[in-house]
BAMIBA-19612 format. One line per 2 residues: number of its first residue (from 1); for each residue x, y, z of C-alpha. Coordinates in pm, whole numbers, plus 50000, padded with zeros to 5 digits. Example, Ala and Ser with C-alpha at 12.3 -4.5 7.8 and 13.67 -1.06 7.14 Angstrom:
1) 51230,49550,50780 | 51367,49894,50714 $
This chain:
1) 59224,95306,35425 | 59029,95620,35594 $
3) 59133,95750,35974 | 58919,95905,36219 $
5) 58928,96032,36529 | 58758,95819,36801 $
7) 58760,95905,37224 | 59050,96113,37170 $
9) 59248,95858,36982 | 59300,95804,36575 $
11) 59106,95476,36367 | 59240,95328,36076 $
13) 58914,95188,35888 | 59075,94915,35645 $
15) 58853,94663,35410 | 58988,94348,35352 $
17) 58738,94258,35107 | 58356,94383,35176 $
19) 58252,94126,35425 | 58585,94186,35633 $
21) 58676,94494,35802 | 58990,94566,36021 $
23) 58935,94866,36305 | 59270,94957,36422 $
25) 59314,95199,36731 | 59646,95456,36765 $
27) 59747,95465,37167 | 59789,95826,37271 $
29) 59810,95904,36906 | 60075,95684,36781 $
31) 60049,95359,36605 | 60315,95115,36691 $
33) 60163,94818,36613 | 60301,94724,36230 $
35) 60264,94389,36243 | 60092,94066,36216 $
37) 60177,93707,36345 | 59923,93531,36115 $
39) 59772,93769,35869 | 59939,93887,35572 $
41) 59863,94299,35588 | 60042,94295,35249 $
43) 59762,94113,35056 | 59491,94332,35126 $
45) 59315,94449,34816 | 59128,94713,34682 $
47) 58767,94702,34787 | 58507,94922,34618 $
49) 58367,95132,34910 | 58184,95492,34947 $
51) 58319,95721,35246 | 58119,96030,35337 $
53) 58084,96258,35660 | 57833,96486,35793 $
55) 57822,96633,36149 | 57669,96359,36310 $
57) 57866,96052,36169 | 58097,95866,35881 $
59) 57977,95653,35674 | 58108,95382,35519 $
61) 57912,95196,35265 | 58050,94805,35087 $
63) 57850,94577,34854 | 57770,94409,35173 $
65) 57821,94604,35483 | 57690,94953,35640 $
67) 57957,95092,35885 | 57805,95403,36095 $
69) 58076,95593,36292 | 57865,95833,36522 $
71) 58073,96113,36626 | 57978,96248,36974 $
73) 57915,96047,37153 | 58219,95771,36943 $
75) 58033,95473,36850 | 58071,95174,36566 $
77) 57707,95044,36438 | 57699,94801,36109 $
79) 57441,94685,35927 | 57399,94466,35591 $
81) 57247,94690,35330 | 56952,94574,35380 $
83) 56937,94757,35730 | 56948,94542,35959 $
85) 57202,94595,36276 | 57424,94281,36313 $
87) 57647,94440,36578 | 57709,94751,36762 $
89) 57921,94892,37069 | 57788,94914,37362 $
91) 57706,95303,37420 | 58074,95515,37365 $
93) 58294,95239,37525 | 58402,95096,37158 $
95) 58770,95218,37274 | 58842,95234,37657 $
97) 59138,95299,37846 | 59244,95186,38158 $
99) 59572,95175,38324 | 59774,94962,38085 $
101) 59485,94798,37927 | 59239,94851,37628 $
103) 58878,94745,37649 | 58603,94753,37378 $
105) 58286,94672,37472 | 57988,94573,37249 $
107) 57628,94474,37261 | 57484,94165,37307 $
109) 57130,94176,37063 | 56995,93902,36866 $
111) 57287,93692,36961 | 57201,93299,37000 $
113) 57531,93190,37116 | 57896,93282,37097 $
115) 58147,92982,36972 | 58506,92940,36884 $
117) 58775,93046,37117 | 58992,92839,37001 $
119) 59087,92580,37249 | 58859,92544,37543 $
121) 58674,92310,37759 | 58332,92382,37893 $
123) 57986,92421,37687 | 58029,92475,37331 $
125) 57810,92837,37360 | 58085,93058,37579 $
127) 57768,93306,37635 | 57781,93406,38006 $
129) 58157,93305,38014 | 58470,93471,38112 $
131) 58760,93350,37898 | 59155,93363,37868 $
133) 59398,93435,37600 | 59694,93328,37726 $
135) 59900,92946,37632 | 59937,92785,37908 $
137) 60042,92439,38045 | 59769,92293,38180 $
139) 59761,91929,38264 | 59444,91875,38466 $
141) 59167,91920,38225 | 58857,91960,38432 $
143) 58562,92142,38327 | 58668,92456,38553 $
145) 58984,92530,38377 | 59078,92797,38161 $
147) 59329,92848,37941 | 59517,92564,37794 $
149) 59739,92541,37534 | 59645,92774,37245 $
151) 59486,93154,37219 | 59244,93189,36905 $
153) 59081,93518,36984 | 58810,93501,36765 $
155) 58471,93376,36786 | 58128,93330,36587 $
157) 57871,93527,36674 | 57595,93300,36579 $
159) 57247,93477,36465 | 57015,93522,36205 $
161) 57305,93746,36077 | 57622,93570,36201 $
163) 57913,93712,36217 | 58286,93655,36397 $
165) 58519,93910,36562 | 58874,93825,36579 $
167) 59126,94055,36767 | 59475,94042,36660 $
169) 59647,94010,36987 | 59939,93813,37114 $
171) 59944,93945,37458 | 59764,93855,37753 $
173) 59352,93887,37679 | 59049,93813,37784 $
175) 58654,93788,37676 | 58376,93869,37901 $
177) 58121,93744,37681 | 57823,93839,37936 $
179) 57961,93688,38254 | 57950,94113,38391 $
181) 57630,94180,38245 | 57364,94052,38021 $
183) 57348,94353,37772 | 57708,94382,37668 $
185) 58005,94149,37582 | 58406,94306,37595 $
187) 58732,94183,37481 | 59032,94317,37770 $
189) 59425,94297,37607 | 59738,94422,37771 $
191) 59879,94506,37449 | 59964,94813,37330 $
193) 59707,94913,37052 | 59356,94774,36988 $
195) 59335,94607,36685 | 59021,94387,36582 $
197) 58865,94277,36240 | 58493,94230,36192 $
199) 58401,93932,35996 | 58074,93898,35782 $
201) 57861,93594,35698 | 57597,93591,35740 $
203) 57599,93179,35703 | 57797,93040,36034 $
205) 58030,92893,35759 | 58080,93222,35523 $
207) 58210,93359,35856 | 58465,93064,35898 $
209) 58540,93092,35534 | 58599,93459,35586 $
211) 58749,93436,35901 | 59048,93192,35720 $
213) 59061,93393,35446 | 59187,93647,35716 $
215) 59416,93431,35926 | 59520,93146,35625 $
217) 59420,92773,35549 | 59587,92429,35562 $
219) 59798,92286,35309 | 59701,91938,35219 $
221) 59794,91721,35473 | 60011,91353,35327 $
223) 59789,91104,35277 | 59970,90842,35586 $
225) 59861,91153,35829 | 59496,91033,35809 $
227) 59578,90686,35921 | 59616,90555,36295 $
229) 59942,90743,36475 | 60069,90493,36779 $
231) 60234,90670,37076 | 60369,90679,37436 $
233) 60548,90833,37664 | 60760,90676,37597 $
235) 60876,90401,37341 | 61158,90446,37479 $
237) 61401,90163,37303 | 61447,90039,36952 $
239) 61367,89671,37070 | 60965,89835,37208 $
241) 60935,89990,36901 | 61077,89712,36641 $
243) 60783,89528,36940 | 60474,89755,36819 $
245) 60519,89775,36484 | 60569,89427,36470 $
247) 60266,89340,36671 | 60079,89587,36430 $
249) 60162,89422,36119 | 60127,89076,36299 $
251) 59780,89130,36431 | 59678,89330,36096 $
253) 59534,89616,36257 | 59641,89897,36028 $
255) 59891,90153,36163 | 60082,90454,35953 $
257) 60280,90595,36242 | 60518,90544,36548 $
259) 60622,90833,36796 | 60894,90886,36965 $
261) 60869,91097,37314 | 61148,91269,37461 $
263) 61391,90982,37571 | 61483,90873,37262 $
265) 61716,91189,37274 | 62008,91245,37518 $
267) 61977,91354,37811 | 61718,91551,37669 $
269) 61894,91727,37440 | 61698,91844,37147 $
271) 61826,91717,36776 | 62036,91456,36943 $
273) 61974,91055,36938 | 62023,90830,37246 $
275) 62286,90567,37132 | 62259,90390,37414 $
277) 61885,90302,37386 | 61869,90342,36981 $
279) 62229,90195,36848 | 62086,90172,36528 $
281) 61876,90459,36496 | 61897,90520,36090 $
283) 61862,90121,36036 | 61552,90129,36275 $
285) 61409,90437,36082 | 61469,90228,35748 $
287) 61335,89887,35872 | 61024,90076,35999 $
289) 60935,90227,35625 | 61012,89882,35501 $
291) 60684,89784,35739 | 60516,90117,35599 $
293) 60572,90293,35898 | 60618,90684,35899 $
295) 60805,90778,36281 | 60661,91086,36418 $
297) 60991,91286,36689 | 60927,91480,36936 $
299) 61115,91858,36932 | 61046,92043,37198 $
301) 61209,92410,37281 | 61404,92394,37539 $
303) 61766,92363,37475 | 61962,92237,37767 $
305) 62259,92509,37900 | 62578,92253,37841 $
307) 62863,92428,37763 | 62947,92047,37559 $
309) 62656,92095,37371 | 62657,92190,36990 $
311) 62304,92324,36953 | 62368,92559,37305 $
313) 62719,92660,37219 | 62586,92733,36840 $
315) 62281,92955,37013 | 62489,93159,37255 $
317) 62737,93245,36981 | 62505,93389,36768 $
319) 62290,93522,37063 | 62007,93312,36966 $
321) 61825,93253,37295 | 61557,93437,37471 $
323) 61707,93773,37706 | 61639,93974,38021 $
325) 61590,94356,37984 | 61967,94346,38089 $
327) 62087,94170,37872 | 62154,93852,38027 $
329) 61983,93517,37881 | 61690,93390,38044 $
331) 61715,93043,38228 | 61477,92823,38330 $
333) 61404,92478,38390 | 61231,92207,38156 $
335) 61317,91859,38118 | 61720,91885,38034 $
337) 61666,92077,38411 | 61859,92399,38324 $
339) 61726,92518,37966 | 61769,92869,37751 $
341) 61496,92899,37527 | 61532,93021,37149 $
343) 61380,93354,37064 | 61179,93271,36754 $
345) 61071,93644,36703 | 61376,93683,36528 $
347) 61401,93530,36119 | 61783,93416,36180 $
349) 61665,93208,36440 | 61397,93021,36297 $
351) 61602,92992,35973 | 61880,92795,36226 $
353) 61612,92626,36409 | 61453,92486,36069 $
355) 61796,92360,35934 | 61860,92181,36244 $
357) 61582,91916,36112 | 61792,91837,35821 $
359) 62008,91529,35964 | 61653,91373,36063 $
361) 61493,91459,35784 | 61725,91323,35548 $
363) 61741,90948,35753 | 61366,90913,35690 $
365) 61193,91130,35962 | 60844,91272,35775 $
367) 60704,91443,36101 | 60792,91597,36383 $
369) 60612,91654,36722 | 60654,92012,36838 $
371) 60540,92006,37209 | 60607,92197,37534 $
373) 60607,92542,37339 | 60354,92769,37539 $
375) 60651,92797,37583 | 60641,92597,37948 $
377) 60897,92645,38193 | 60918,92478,38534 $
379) 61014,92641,38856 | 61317,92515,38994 $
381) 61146,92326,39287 | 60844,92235,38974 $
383) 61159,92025,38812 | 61278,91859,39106 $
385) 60890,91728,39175 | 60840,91607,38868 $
387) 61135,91422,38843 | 61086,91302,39193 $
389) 60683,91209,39094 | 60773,91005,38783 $
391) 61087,90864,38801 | 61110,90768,39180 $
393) 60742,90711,39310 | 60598,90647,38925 $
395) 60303,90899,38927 | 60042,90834,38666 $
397) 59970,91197,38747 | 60113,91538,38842 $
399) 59986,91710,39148 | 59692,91952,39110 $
401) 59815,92356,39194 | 59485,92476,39140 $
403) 59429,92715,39422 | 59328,93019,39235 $
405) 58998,93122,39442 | 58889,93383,39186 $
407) 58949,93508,38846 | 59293,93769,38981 $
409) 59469,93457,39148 | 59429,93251,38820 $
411) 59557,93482,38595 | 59874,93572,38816 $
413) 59907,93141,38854 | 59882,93154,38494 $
415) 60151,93395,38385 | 60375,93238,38632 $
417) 60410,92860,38401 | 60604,93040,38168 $
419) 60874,93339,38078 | 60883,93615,38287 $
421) 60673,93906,38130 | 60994,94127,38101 $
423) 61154,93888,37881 | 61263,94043,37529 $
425) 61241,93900,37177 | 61265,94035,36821 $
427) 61545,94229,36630 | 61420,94545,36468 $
429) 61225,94670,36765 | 61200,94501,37129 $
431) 60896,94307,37170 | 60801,94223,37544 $
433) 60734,93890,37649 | 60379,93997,37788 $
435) 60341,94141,37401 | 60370,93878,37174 $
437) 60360,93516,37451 | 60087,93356,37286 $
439) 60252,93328,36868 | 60586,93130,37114 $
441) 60479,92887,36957 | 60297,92939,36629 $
443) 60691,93108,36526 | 60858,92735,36673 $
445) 60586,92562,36426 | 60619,92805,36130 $
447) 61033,92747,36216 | 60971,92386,36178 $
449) 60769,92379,35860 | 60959,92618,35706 $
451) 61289,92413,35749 | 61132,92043,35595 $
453) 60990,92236,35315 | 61343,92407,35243 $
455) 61531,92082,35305 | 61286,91836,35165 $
457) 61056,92047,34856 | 60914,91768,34690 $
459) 60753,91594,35040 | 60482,91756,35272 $
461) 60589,91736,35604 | 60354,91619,35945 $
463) 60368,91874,36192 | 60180,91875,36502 $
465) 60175,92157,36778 | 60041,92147,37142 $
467) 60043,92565,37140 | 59941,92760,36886 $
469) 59752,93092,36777 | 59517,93193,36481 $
471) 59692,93098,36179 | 59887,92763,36332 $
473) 59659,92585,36048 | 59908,92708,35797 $
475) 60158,92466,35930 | 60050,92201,36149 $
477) 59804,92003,36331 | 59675,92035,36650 $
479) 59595,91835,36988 | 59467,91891,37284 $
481) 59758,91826,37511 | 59765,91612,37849 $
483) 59405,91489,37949 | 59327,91225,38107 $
485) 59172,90859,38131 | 58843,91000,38231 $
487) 58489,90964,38111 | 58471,91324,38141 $
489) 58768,91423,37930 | 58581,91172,37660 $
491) 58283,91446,37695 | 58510,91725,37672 $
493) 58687,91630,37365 | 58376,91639,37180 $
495) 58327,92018,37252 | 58676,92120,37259 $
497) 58730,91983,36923 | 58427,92127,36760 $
499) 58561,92464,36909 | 58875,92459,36753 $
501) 58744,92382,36438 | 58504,92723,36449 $
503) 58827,92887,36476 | 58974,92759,36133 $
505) 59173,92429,36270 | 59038,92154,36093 $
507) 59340,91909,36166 | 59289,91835,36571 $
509) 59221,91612,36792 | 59274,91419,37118 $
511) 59493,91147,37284 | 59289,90861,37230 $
513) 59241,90670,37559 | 59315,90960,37757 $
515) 59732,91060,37895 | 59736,91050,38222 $
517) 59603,90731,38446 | 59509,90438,38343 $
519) 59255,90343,38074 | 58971,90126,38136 $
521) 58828,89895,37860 | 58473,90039,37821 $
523) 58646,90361,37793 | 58899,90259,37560 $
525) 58634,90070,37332 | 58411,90393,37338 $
527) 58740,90647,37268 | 58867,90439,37014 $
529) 58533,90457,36829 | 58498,90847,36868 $
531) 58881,90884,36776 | 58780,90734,36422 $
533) 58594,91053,36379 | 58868,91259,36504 $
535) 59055,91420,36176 | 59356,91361,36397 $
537) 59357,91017,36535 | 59649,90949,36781 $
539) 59657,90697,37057 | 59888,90837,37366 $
541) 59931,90757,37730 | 60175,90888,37968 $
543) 60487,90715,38156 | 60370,90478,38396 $
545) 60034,90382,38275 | 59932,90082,38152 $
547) 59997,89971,37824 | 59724,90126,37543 $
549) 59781,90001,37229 | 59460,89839,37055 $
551) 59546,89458,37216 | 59644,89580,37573 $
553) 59304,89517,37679 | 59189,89180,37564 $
555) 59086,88994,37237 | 58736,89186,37270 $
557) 58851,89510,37281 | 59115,89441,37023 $
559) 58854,89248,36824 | 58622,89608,36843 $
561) 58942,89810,36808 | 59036,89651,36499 $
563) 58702,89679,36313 | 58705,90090,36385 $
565) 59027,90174,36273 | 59013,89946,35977 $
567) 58678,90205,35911 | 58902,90510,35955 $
569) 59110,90333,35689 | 58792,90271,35476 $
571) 58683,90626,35518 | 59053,90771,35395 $
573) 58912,90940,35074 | 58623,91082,35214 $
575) 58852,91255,35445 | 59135,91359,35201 $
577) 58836,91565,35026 | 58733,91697,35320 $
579) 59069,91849,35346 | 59030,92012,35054 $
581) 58756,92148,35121 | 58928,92313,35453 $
583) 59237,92411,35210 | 58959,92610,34972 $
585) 58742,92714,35205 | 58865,92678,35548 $
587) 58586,92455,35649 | 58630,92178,35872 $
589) 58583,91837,35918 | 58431,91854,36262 $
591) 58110,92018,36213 | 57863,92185,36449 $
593) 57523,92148,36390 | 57495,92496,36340 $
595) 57722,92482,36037 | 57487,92230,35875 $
597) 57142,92334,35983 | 57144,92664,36095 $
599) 56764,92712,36098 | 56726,92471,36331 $
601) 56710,92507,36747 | 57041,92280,36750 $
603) 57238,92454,36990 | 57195,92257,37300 $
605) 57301,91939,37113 | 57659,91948,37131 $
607) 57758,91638,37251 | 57678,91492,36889 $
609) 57865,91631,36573 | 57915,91600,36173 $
611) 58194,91427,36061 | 58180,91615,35685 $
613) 57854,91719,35548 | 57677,91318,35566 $
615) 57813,91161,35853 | 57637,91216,36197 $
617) 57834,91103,36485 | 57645,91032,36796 $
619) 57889,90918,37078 | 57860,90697,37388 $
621) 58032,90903,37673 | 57932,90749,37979 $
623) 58020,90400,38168 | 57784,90159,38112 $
625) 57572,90309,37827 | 57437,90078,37598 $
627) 57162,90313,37417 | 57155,90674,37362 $
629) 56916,90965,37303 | 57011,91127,36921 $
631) 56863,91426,36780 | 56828,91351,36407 $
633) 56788,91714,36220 | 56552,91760,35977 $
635) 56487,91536,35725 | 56580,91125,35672 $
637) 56808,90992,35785 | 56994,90638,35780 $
639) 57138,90416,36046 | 57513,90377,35895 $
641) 57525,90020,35966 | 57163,89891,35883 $
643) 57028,90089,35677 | 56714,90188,35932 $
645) 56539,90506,35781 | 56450,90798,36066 $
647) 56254,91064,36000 | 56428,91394,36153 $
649) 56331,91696,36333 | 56307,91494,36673 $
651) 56507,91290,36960 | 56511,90913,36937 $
653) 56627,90639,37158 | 56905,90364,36973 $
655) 57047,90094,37103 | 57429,90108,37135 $
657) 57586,89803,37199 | 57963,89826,37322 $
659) 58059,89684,36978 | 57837,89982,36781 $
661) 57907,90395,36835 | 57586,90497,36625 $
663) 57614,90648,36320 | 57355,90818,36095 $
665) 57390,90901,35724 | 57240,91197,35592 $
667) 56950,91135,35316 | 57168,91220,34963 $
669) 57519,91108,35115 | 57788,91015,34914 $
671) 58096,90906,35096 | 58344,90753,34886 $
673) 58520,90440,35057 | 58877,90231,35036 $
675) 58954,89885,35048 | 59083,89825,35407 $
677) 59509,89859,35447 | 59803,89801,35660 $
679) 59858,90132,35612 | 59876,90414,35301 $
681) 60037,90301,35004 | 60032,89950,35070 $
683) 59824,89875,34778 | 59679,90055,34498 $
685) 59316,90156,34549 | 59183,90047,34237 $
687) 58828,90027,34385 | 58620,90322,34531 $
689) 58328,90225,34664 | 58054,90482,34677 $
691) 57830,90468,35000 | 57474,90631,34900 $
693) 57159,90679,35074 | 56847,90754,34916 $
695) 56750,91140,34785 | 56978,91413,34614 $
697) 57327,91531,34732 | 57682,91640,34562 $
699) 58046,91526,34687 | 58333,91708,34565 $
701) 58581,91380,34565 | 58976,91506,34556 $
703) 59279,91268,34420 | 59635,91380,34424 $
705) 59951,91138,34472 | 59955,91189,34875 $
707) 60268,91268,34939 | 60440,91558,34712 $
709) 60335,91952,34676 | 60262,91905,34327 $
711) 59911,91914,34328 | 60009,92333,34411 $
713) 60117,92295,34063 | 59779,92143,33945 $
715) 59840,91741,33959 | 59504,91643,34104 $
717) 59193,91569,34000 | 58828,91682,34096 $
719) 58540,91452,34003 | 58162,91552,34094 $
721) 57941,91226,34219 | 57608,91368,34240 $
723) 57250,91176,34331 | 56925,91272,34108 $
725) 56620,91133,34136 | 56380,91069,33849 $
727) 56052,90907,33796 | 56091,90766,34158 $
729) 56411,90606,34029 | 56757,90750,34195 $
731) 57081,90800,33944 | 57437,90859,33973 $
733) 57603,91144,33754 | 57963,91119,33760 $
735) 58102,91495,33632 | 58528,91553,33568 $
737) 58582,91900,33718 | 58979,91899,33672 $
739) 59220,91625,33552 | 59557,91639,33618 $
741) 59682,91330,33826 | 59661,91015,33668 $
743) 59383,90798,33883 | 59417,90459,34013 $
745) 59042,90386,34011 | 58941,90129,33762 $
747) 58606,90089,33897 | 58314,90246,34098 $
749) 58145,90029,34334 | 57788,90189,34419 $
751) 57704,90031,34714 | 57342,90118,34853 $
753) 57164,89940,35181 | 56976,89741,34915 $
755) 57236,89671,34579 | 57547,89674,34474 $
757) 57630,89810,34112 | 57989,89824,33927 $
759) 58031,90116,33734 | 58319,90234,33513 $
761) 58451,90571,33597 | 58353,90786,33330 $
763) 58141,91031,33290 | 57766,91018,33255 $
765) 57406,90943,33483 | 57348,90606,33576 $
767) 57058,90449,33735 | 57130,90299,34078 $
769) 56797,90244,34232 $
């Protein structure tokens, strides 16, 4: 670590290995700031770097990075060593005060586009844009609004020389990224010291590799997650759920997981069970995993103030809940109407917060839902509506506040969905509200992971967060929160997702079919389809909608339904090793085109994706589409269902049916394929079938038991399937990287648009074609 001085203020310089490099600003002299929400400061390294001075600059000099710190005027330049400037501030304002807040300003150069953010809707290049850091409950998910439900302030800078910025704040932010002027981007916090890491590539994907290096990386998710997750606000008896699973099993449409929404509890009282409408809660939970059923709860935040009620009285003994500057706890209003909210910032909390899944987890309960946790918090009058919408005049919808008429009036709106900014948290030192509001709920998540893993070490838990900040990968997935049945929010979820997966989040997705309103059938049909290729694929409606599951609809939809999910199931082990590929690497499923072909003008098509490195994914997104325009990249390409060959580099036309989303393999794919299930486990996959296209390509395939953390201790198994062609002739090598799990493959089925060959799984070349 080296410190200068810079516009009258100290810089910590600190290499986190030599593509990543943390600046880290005093304020009026004084560093505060000692800590991190999502990146370990403890496991920084030593990095091999030269430091020297003369009187116009420092210099700082890495295997791969040239940092210039120009004296007078203060400014930060660096370069690869090869010369060439990948980013620079903009004049002296590197480090600018004003008022309470800290600006840093940089230029904008060779810069293509600028992607990431986290969770937003909009374009997928945020060049031009204004955007805010700051969780929010949003419900109406138009293209005009800004923020949701998570903060990821960090983004790809995508170039010739990409590279990503991510500043390490939890309070209230902002990126201008050219909206103010066309020479110069700037990041705006309220917190109290500026603290920022650059991140090398100079590959879009060495950035997010470096980037979750940084910040962390999933754990493997269990093998059930990757099926089809069933949910509604609400199933809201046992004899509607004992009703869907049934139906599932009935109709054979595979299905891993039921959810429960927030009146299975009571009175909406968190870790409590609602005798009256689940008498047999424990049975239920048993006779569901007897039907191979996993049931998802919902947990949300908010503990209702009963003076009756264990979990409250517990709290306020122990002076677990969230405080004013005097003292007193906060109160505010959620769904148990008055509600104290626990203050996660502190260890004892989260430790009692974890342990509090115990009775659930030991009746069977392998995931839990952690919503509401911006943390949001009603207004008194907010509660009364809502209950007054949906229980009394059955709203599909809630009202639309939007009313901010410029950029001021939505950020005050904003900051008024949630605690007041004075609210304290923490125990060593006081942390504001306004401070740390955006890691509310990565510390509820972390609280909730932590306590499965402690009470249940031998099983991976399912966690999944609506809020969440740079690092909520570690312990959960993500979705998008409330949108709606809309054609438009089918769009949106196309770029949203492929933003959040920039930002190292490679478990997300939407609610298929769309929360609020009702679902049409063309729209179902065409969300269902995408929602195959979501890497978390959950149908979910809201209270008073019509029904959604895959037969509501009619026995063509159903018929459709059915043959795309049983294709999710086929495409389980393709997935899996995609995961762990995003627990190595940090690289997700949902791919950008600029992560697979950036030296190609891809950019503007971002309403197509890659599912993996073979799998393009072309969607239908608009009413009464049956054919599509699809740019292929570079090189051939191979309609998934037929076989067609298209050569790449250009648009083309295809015909999309309502029964077909088109599909393109790659030329060299390799996607390793299941037998079709009821759901995960229910037989043993003694068959993998290898889908292969013609030319060369590698797939890293990944086997571990599914369910237990003992691939950590090195019980899985790595197998190389690679393509070669010879002498016009393709072949097959099949290469053991790592045994340690014993496999259930007995044989490799090769299947090709024009043969089928059986293989045995061992080792060697073998001629396919």
């Amino acid at each position: 670590m080296e410190v200068v001085e810079y516009n009258s203020e100290f810089l910590k310089i600190e290499f986190v290995t030599s593509k990543i490099v943390r600046f880290h600003f005093s304020k009026d002299r004084i560093w505060k700031k000692n800590y991190s929400f999502c990146v370990n400061l403890e496991k920084f390294e030593e990095v091999d770097y030269e430091h020297r001075e003369d009187n116009r600059a420092h210099y700082f000099l890495t295997s791969d990075l040239n940092i210039v710190i120009y004296k007078n005027p203060n400014r930060i330049q660096i370069y690869d060593r090869k010369g060439n400037l990948i980013n620079s501030d903009y004049r002296d304002l590197g480090y600018v005060k004003k008022g309470e807040g800290i600006y840093s300003y940089k230029e904008i150069g060779k810069e293509k586009a600028f992607l990431g953010f986290g969770e937003r809707i909009g374009s997928l290049n945020k060049k031009g844009k204004r955007i805010i850091n700051w969780n929010t409950d949003e419900p109406n998910h138009e293209f005009d609004r800004d923020p949701l439900y998570q903060s990821h302030p960090f983004f790809l800078a995508y170039s010739n020389l990409s590279y990503g910025l991510f500043y390490d704040s939890t309070a209230f932010s902002y990126f201008d990224m050219g909206f103010e002027s066309k020479n110069y981007y700037y990041f705006f916090t309220e917190d109290d010291e500026l603290d920022y890491y650059f991140i090398f590539g100079p590959s879009p994907k060495e950035v997010i590799e470096n980037y979750t290096y940084l910040t962390g990386r999933c754990y493997m998710p269990p093998l059930w997650s990757l099926g089809l997750h069933q949910s509604r606000w609400s199933y809201d008896s046992e004899d509607k759920v004992y009703k869907i699973a049934e139906l599932f099993r009935k109709k054979n449409i595979p299905c891993d997981a039921l959810y429960l929404d927030i009146d299975y509890m009571e009175g909406y009282r968190v870790f409590t069970v609602n005798r009256k409408r689940f008498p047999n809660f424990e049975k239920m939970i048993e006779d569901l995993k007897k039907l191979g059923f996993k049931v998802v709860i919902i947990i949300d935040p908010g503990i209702k103030m009963d003076k009756k009620y264990k979990i409250y009285i517990e709290g306020l003994k122990e002076g677990f809940f969230c405080k004013k500057k005097t003292g007193e706890i906060f109160v505010g209003y959620v769904w148990p109407r008055k509600t104290v909210f626990p203050d996660f910032f502190k260890e004892k909390v989260r430790k009692w917060w974890g342990e509090k899944h115990k009775w659930f987890i030991d009746n069977g309960i392998y995931g839990f839902w952690n919503d509401m946790n911006e943390p949001s918090n009603f207004s008194k009058f907010g509660y009364y509506m809502m209950k007054l919408l949906f229980h009394v005049f059955h709203f599909k919808e809630p009202p639309d506040p939007f009313k901010a008429k410029n950029f001021e009036e939505r950020v005050k709106q904003i900051k008024e969905k949630t605690l007041p900014q004075d609210v304290v948290h923490g125990e060593d030192e006081v942390l504001i509200h306004n401070k740390v509001h955006n890691a509310y709920g990565l510390m509820m998540t972390k609280s909730t992971f932590d306590g499965f893993r402690e009470t249940k070490k031998e099983v991976r838990p399912f966690i999944l967060s609506r809020a969440g900040f740079s690092g909520i990968q570690k312990y959960s997935a993500v979705w998008c929160g409330d949108n709606k049945s809309t054609w438009e929010n089918l769009y949106s979820s196309i770029v949203t997702l492929q933003n959040l997966s920039i930002s190292g989040v490679p478990f997300v997705g939407e609610d298929v079919g769309g929360f609020w309103r009702d679902c049409e059938k063309e729209l179902f049909i065409r969300w269902i389809q995408l929602g195959v290729f979501y890497p978390f694929f959950r149908i979910h409606t809201a209270k008073n909608t019509r029904d959604q599951e895959p037969w509501s609809f009619g026995e063509e939809v159903e018929k459709i339904a059915k043959e795309y999910i049983n294709l999710r199931y086929q495409l389980i082990p393709y997935i899996y090793s995609l995961f762990y590929e995003a627990k190595e690497k940090g690289i997700p499923l949902i791919r950008s085109f600029v992560l697979e072909f950036q030296d190609e003008e891809v950019l503007s098509h971002e309403d197509e994706f890659m599912f993996g490195p073979f799998i393009l994914v072309a969607p239908v997104f608009e009413r009464g589409k049956r054919e599509r325009e699809v740019y292929l990249p570079k090189g051939f390409w191979y309609d998934f269902y037929t076989g067609k060959r298209y050569r790449g580099g250009s648009i083309i036309k295809v015909f999309a049916p309502l029964n077909r989303i088109p599909l393109f393999l790659r030329e060299g794919s390799i996607v390793p394929m299941w037998d079709v299930q009821n759901y995960v486990g229910e037989k043993k996959q003694e068959n993998l079938y290898l889908k292969i296209t013609p030319g060369e390509g590698r797939f890293l395939y990944y086997e571990d038991d599914g369910i237990s953390w003992n691939y950590e201790n090195g019980e899985f198994n790595l197998i190389e399937f690679y393509t070669l062609m010879k002498d016009g002739n393709q072949y097959l090598g099949i290469k053991s990287i790592k045994k340690g799990y014993v496999s259930p493959i007995k044989k490799i089925i090769v299947k090709t648009f024009r043969n089928d060959f059986i293989l045995d799984p061992k080792d060697g070349e073998y001629l396919i074609s």
